[in-house]
Backbone as ProteinMPNN parsed JSONL, in Angstrom:
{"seq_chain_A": "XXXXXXXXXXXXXXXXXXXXXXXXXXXXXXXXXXXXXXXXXXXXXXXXXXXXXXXXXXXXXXXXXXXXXXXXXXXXXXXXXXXXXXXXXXXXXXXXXXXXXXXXXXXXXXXXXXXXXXXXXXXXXXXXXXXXXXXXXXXXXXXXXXXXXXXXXXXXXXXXXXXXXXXXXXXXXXXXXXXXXXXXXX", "coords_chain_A": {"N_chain_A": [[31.883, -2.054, 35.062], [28.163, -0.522, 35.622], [26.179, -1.521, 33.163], [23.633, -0.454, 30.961], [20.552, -0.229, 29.632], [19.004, 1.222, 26.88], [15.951, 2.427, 26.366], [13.968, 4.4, 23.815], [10.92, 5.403, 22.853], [9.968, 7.405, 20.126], [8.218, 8.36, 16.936], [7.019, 6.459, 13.717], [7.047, 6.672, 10.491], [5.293, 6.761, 9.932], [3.115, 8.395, 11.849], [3.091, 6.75, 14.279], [2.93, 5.762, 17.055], [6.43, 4.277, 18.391], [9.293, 2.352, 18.767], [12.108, 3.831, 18.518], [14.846, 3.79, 19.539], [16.689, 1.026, 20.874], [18.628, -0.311, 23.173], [22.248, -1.016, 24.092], [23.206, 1.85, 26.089], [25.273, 4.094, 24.306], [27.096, 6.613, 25.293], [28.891, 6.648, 27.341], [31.787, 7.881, 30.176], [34.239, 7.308, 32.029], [35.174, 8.363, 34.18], [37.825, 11.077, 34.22], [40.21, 11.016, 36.289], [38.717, 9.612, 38.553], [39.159, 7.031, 38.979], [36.71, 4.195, 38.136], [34.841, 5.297, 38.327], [31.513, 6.375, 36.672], [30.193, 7.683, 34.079], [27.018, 7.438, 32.245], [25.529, 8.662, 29.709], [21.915, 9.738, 29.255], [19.732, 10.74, 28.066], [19.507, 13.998, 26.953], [17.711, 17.225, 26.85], [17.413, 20.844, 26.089], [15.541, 22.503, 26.494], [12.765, 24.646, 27.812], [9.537, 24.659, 27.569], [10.13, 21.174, 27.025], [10.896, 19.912, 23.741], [9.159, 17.382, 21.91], [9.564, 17.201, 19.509], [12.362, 17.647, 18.298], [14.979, 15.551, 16.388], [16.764, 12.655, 16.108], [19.111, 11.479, 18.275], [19.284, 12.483, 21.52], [21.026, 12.245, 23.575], [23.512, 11.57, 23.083], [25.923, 13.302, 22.717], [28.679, 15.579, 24.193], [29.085, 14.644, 27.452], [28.672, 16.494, 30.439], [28.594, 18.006, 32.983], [26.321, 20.107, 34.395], [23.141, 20.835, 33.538], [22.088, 22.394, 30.671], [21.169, 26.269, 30.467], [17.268, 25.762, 30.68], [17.485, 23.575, 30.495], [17.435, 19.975, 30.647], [18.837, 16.764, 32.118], [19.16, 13.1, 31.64], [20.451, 10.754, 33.595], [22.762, 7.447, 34.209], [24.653, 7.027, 37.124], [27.92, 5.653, 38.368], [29.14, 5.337, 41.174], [32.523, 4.017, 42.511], [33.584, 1.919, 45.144], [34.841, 3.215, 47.594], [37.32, 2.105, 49.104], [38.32, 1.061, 47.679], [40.009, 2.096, 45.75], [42.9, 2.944, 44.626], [44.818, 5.224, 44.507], [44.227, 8.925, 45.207], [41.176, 10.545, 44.869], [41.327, 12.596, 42.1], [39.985, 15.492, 42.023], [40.245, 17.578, 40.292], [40.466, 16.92, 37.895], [37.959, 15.0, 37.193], [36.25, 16.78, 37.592], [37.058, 18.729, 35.376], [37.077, 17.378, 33.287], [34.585, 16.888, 32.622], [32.786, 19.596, 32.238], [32.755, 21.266, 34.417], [31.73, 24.193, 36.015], [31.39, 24.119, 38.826], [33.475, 23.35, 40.367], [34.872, 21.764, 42.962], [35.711, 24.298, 46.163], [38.483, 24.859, 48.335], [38.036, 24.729, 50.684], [36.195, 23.523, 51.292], [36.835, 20.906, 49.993], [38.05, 19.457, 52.324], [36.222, 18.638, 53.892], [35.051, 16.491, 51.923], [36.277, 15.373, 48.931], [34.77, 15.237, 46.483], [33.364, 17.473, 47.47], [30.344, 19.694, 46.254], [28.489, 21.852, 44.663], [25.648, 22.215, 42.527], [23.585, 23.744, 39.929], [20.987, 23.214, 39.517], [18.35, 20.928, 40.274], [18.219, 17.87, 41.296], [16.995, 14.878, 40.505], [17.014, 11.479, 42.219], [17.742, 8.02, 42.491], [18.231, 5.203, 43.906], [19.501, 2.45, 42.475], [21.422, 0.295, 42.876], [23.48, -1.165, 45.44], [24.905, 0.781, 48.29], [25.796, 4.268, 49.272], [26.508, 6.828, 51.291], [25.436, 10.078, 51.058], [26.979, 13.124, 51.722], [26.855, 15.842, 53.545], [27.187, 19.517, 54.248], [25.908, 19.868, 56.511], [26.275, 17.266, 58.301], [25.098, 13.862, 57.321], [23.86, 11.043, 55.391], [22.835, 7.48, 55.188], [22.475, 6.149, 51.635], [20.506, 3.853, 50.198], [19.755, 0.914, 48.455], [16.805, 1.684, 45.894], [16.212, 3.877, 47.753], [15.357, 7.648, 47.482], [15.918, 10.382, 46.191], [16.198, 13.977, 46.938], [17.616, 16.502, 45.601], [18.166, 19.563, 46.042], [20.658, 21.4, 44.646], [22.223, 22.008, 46.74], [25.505, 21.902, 48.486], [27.047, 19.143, 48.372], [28.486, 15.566, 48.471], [29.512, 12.524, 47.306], [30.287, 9.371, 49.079], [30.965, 6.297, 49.042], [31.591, 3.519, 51.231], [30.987, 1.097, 51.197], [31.932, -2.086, 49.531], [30.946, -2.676, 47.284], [30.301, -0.938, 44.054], [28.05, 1.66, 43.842], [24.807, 2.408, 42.384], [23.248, 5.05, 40.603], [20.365, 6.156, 38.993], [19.383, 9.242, 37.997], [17.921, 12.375, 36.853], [18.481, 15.565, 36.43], [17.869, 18.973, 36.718], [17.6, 21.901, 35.172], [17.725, 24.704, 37.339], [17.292, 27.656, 39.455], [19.754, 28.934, 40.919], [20.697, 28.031, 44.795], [19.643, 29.832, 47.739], [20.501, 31.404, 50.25], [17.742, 30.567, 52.77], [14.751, 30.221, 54.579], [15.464, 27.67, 57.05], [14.749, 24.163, 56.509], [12.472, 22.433, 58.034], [11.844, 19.767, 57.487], [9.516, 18.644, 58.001]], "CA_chain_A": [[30.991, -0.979, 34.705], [27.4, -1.037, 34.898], [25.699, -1.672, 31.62], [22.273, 0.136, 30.622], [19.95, -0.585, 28.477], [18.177, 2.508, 26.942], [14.815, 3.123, 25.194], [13.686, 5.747, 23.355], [9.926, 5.517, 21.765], [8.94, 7.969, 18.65], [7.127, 8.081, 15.817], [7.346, 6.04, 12.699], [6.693, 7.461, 9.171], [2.812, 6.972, 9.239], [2.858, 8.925, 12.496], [2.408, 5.969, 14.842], [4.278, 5.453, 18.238], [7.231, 2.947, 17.908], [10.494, 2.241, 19.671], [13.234, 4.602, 18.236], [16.375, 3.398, 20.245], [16.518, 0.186, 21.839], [20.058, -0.674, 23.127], [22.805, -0.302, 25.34], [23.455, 3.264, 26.115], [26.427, 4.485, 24.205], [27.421, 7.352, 26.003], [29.976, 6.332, 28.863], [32.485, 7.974, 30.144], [34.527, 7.031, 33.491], [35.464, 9.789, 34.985], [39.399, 10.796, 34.411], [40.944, 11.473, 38.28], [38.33, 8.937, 39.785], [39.191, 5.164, 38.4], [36.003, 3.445, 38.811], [33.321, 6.077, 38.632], [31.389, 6.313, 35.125], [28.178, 8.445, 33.457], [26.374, 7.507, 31.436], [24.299, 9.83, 29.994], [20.604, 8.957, 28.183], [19.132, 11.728, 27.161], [19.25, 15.621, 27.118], [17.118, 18.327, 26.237], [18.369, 21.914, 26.064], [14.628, 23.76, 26.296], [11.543, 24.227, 28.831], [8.824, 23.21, 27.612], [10.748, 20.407, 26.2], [10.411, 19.818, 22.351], [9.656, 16.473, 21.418], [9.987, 16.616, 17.659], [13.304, 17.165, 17.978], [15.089, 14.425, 15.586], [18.088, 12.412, 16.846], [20.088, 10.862, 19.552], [19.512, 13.269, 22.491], [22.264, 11.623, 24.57], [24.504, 11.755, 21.878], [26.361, 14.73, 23.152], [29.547, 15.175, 25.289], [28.831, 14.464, 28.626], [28.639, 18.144, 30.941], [27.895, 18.018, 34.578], [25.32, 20.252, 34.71], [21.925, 20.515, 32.639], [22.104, 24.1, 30.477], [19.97, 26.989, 30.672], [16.062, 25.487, 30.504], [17.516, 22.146, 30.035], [17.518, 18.541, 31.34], [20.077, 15.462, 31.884], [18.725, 11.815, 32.55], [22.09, 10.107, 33.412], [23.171, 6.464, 35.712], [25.828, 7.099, 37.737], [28.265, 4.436, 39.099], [29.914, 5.288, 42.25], [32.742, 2.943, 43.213], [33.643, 1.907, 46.27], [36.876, 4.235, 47.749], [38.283, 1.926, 49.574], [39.111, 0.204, 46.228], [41.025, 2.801, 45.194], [44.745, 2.981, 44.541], [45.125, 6.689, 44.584], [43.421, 9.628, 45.879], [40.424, 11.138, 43.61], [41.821, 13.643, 41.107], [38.584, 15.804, 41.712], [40.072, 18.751, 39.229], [40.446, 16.14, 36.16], [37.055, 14.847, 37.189], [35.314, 18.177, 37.441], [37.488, 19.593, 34.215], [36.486, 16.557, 32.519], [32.728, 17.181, 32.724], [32.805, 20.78, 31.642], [31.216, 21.873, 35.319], [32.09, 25.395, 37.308], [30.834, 24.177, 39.797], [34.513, 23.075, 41.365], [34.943, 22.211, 44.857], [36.383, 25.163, 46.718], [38.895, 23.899, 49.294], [37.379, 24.653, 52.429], [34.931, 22.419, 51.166], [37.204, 19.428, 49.945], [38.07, 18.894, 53.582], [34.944, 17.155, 54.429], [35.239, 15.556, 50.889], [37.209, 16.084, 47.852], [34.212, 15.899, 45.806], [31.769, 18.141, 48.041], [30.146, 20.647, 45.53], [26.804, 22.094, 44.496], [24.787, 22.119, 41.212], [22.761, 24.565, 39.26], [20.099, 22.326, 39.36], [17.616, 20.106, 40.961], [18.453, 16.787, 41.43], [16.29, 13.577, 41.104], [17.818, 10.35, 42.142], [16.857, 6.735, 42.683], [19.539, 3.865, 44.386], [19.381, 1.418, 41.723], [21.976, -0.744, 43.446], [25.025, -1.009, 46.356], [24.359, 1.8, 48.713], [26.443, 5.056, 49.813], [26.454, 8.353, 51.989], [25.642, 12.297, 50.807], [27.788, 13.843, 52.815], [26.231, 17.674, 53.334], [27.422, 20.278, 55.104], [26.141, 19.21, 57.945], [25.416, 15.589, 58.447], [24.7, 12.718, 56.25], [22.4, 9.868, 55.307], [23.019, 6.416, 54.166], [21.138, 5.766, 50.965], [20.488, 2.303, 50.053], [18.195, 0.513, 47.085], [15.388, 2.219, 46.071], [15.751, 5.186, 48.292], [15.065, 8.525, 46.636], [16.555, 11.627, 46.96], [15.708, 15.234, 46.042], [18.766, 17.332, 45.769], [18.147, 20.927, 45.742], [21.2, 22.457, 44.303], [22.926, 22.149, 47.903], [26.835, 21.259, 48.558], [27.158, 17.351, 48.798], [29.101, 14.778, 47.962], [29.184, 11.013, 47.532], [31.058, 8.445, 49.561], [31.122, 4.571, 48.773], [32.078, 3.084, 52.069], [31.075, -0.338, 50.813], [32.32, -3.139, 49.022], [30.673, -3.041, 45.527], [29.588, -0.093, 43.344], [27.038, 2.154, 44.056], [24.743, 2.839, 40.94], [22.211, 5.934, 40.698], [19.657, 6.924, 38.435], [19.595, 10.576, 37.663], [17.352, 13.24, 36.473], [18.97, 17.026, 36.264], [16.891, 20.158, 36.058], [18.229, 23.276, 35.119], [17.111, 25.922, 38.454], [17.791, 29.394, 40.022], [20.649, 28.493, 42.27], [20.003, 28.181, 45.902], [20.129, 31.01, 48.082], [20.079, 31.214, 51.908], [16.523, 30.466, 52.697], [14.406, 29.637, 56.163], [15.122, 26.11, 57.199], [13.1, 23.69, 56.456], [11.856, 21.146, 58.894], [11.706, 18.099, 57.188], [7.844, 18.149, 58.249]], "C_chain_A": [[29.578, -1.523, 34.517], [27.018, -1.21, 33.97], [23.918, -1.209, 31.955], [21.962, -0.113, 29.609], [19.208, 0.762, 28.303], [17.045, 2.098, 25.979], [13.82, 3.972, 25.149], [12.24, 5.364, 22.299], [10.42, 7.105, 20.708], [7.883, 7.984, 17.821], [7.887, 7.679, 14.607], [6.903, 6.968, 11.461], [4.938, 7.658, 9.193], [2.385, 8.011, 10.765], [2.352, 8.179, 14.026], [3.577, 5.944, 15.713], [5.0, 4.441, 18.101], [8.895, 3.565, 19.07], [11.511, 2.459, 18.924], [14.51, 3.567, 18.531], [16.13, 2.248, 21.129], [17.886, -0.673, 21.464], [21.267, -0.446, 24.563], [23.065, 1.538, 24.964], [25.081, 3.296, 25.82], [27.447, 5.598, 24.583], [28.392, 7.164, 27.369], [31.066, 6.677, 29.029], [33.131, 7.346, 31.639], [35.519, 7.873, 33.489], [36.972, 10.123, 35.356], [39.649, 11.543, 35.367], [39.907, 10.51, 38.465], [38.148, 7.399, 39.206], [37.484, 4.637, 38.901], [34.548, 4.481, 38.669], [32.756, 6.269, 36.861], [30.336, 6.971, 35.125], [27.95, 7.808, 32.229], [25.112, 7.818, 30.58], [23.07, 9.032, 28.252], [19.811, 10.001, 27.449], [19.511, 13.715, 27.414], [18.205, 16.407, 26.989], [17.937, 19.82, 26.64], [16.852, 23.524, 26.089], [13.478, 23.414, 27.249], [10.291, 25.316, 28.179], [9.824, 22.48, 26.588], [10.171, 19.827, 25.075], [10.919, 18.618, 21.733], [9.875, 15.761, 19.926], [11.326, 16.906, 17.52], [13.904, 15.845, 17.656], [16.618, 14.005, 15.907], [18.001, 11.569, 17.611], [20.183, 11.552, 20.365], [20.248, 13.324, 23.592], [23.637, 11.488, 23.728], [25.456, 12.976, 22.093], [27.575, 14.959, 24.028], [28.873, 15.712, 26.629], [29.31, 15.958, 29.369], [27.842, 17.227, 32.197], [26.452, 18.715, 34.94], [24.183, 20.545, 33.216], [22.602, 22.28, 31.36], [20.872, 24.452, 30.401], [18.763, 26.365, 30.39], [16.347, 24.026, 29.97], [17.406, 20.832, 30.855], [18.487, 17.458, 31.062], [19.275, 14.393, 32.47], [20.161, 10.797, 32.092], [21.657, 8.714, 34.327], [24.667, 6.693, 35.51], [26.683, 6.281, 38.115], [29.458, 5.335, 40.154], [31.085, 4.176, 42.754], [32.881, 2.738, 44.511], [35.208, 2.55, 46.977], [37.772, 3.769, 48.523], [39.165, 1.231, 48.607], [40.506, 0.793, 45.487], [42.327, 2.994, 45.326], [45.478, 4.19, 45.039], [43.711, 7.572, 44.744], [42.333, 10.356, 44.829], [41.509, 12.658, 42.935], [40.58, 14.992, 41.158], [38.471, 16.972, 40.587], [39.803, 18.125, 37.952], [39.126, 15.645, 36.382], [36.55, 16.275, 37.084], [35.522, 18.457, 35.917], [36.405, 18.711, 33.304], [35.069, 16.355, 31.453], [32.376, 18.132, 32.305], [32.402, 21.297, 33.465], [32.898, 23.045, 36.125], [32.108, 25.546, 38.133], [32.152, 23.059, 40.733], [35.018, 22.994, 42.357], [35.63, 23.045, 45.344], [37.56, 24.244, 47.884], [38.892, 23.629, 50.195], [36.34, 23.335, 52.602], [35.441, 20.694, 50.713], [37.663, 18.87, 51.448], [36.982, 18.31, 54.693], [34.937, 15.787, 53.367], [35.734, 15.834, 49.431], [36.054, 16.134, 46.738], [33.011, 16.477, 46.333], [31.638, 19.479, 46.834], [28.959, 20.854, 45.903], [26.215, 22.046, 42.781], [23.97, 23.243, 41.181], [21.282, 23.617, 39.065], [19.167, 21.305, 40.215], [17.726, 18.868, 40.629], [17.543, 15.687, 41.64], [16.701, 12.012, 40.801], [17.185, 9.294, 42.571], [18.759, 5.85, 42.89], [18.984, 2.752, 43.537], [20.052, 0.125, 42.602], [23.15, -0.208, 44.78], [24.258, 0.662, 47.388], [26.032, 2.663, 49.014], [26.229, 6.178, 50.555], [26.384, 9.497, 50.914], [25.446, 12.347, 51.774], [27.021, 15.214, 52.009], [27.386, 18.177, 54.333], [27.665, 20.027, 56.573], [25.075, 18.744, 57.885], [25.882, 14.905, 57.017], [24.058, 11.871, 56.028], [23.193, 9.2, 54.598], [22.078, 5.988, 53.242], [21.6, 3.931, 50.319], [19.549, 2.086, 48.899], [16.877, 0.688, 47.254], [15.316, 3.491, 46.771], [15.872, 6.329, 47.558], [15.381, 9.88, 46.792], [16.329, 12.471, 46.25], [16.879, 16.235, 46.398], [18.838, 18.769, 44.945], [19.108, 21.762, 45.705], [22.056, 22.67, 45.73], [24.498, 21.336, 47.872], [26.618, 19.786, 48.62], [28.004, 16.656, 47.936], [28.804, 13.326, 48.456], [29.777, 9.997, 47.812], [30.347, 7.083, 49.484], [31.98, 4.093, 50.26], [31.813, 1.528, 52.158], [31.825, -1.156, 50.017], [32.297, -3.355, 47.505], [30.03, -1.634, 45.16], [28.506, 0.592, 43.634], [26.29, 2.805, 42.69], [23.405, 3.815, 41.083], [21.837, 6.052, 39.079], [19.221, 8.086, 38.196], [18.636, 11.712, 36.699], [17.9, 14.653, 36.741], [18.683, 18.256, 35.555], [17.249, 21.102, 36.243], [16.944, 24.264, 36.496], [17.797, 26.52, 38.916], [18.443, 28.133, 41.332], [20.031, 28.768, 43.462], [20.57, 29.306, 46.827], [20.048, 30.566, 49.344], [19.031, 31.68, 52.374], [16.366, 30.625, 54.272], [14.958, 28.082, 56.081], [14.425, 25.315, 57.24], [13.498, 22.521, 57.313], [11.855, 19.868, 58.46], [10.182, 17.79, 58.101], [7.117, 18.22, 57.153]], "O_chain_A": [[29.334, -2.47, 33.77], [28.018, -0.931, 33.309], [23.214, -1.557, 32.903], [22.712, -0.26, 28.644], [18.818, 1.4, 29.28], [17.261, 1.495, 24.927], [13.012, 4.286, 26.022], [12.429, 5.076, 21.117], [11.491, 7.645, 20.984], [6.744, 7.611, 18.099], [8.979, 8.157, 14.297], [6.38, 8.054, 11.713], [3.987, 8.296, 8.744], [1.218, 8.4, 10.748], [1.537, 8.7, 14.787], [4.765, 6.046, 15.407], [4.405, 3.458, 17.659], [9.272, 4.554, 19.698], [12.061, 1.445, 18.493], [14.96, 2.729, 17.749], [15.404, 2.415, 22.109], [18.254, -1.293, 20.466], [21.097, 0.114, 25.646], [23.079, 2.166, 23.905], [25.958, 2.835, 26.55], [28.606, 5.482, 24.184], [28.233, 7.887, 28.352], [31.86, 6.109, 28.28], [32.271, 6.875, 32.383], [36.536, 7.96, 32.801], [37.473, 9.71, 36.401], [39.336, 12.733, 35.35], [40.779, 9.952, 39.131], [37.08, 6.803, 39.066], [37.176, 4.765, 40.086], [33.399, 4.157, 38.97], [33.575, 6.289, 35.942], [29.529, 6.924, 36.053], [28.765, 7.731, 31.31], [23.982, 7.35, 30.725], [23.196, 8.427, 27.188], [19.367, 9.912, 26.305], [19.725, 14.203, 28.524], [17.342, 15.544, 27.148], [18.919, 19.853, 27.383], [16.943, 24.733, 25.879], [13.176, 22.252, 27.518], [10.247, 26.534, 28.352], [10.252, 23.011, 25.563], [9.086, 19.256, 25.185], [12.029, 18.389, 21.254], [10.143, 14.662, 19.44], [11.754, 16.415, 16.475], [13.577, 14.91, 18.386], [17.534, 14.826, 15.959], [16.999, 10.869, 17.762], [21.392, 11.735, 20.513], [20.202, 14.209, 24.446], [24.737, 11.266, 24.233], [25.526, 13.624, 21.049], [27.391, 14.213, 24.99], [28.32, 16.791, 26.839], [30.28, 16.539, 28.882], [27.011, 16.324, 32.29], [25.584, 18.135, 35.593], [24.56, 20.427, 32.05], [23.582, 22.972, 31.636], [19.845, 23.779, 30.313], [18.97, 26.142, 29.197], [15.613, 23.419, 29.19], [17.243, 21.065, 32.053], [18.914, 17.246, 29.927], [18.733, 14.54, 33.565], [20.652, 10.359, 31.052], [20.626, 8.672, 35.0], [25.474, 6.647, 34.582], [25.859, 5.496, 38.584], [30.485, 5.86, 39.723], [30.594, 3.319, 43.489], [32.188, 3.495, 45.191], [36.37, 2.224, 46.732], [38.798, 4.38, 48.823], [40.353, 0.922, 48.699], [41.502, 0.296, 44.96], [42.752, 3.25, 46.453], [46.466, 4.203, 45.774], [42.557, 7.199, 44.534], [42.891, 10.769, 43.813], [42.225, 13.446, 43.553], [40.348, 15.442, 40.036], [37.435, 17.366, 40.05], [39.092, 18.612, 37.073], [38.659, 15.872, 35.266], [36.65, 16.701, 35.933], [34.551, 18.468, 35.161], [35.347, 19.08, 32.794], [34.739, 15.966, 30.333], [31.32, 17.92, 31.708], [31.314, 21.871, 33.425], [34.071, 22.899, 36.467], [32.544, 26.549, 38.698], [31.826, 22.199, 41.551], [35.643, 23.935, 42.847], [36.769, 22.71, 45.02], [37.361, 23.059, 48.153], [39.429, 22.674, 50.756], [35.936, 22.591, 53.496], [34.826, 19.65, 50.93], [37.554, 17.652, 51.59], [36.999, 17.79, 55.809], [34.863, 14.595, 53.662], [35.271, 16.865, 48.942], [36.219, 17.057, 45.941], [31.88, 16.208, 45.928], [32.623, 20.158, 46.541], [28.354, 20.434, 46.89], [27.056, 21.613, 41.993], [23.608, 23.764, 42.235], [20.746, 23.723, 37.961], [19.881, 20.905, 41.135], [17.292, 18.62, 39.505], [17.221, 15.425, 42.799], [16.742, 11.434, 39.714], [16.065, 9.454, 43.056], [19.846, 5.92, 42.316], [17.989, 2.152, 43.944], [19.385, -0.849, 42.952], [23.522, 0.953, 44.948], [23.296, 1.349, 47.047], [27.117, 2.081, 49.011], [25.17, 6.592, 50.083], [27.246, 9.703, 50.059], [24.566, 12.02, 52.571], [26.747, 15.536, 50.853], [28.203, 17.52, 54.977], [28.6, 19.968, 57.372], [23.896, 19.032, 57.679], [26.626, 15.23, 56.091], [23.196, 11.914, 56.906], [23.985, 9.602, 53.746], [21.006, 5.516, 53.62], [22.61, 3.247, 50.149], [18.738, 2.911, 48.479], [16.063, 0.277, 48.08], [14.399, 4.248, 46.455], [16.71, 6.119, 46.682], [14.918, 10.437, 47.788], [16.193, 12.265, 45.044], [16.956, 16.696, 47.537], [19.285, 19.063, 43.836], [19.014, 22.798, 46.362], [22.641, 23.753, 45.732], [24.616, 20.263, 47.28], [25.551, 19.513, 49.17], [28.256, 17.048, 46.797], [28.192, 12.946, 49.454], [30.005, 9.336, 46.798], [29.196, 6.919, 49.886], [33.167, 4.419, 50.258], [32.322, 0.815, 53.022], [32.82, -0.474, 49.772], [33.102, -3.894, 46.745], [29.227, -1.175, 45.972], [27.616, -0.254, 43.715], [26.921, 3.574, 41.965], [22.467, 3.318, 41.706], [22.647, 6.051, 38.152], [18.008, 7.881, 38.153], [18.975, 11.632, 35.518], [17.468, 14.869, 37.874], [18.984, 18.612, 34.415], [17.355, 21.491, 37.406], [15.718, 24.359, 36.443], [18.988, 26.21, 38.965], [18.048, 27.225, 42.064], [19.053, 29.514, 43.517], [21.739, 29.684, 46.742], [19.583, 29.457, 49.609], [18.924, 32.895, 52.544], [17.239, 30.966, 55.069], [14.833, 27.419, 55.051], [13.392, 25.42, 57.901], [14.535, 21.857, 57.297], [11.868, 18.921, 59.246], [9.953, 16.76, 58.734], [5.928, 17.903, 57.18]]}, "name": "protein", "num_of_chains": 1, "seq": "XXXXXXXXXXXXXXXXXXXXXXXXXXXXXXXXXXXXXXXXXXXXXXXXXXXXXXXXXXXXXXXXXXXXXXXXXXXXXXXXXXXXXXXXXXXXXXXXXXXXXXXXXXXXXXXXXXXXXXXXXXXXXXXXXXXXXXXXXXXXXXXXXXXXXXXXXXXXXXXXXXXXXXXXXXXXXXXXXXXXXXXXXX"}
């Protein structure tokens, strides 16, 4: 499992900026149906504009798949690798697990058992190891450092490598996606 380090500035008593939380992130779960996959989640909020005098541990919270209403998730992800695996993902005990509604249908696990969608806008970063989002239609290999903006569209995430794939995660509560124009990628 990876290991994270988190920190969290504040304010001290005299009103002066200072470093709150500095530590590993205690929040980790690994994901029951998918051996090998883990969150660990760093912060929350639950309001837009986000209110930073709230007092606390904002990651402190059970872990939920998606953000709630006017809220935010900054999670790292660990992907393992599936050929590692013993047995086949569980994707209902993963989903249940998480609290999320957003449960693959089964037309849709036959590209990948965990193809879904999100309530939310997605911003990701390849920390390490690389893997595929699988869409609809197509896919891309992402690799370290590459950056991905995931608008609330079906996808899922295949490990076809060797070692772990680890993401960085931002999750912003938004109006689900509807069937739009296509966009170009210009």
């Amino acid at each position: 499992m990876f290991k994270v380090k988190r920190v969290v500035t504040g304010l001290n008593g005299k009103g002066q900026s200072t470093v709150a939380i500095d530590g590993p992130a205690k929040n980790t779960l690994e994901v029951p149906g998918w051996p090998g996959a883990y969150i660990s989640e760093l912060w929350t909020t639950n309001e837009m504009p986000v209110n930073n005098n709230i007092p606390g541990d904002l990651g402190d919270r059970p872990i939920q798949h998606d953000p709630v209403d006017c809220g935010s998730i900054f999670r790292v992800v660990e992907i393992p690798p599936e050929k590692s695996l013993d047995q086949k993902i569980d994707i209902d005990s993963a989903f249940q697990s998480i609290g999320s509604a957003n449960v693959p249908e089964a037309t849709d696990r036959t590209k990948h058992a965990s193809m879904h969608f999100t309530n939310s806008i997605d911003y990701l970063v390849v920390i390490s190891g690389e893997m595929y989002m699988l869409m609809e239609d197509g896919e891309v290999l992402l690799r370290q450092g590459d950056c991905i903006v995931q608008k609330g569209t079906k996808h899922a995430w295949l490990n076809k490598g060797d070692v772990p794939c680890i993401l960085a995660a931002v999750l912003v509560d938004a109006i689900p996606v509807k069937s739009v124009e296509p966009h170009s990628g210009e």
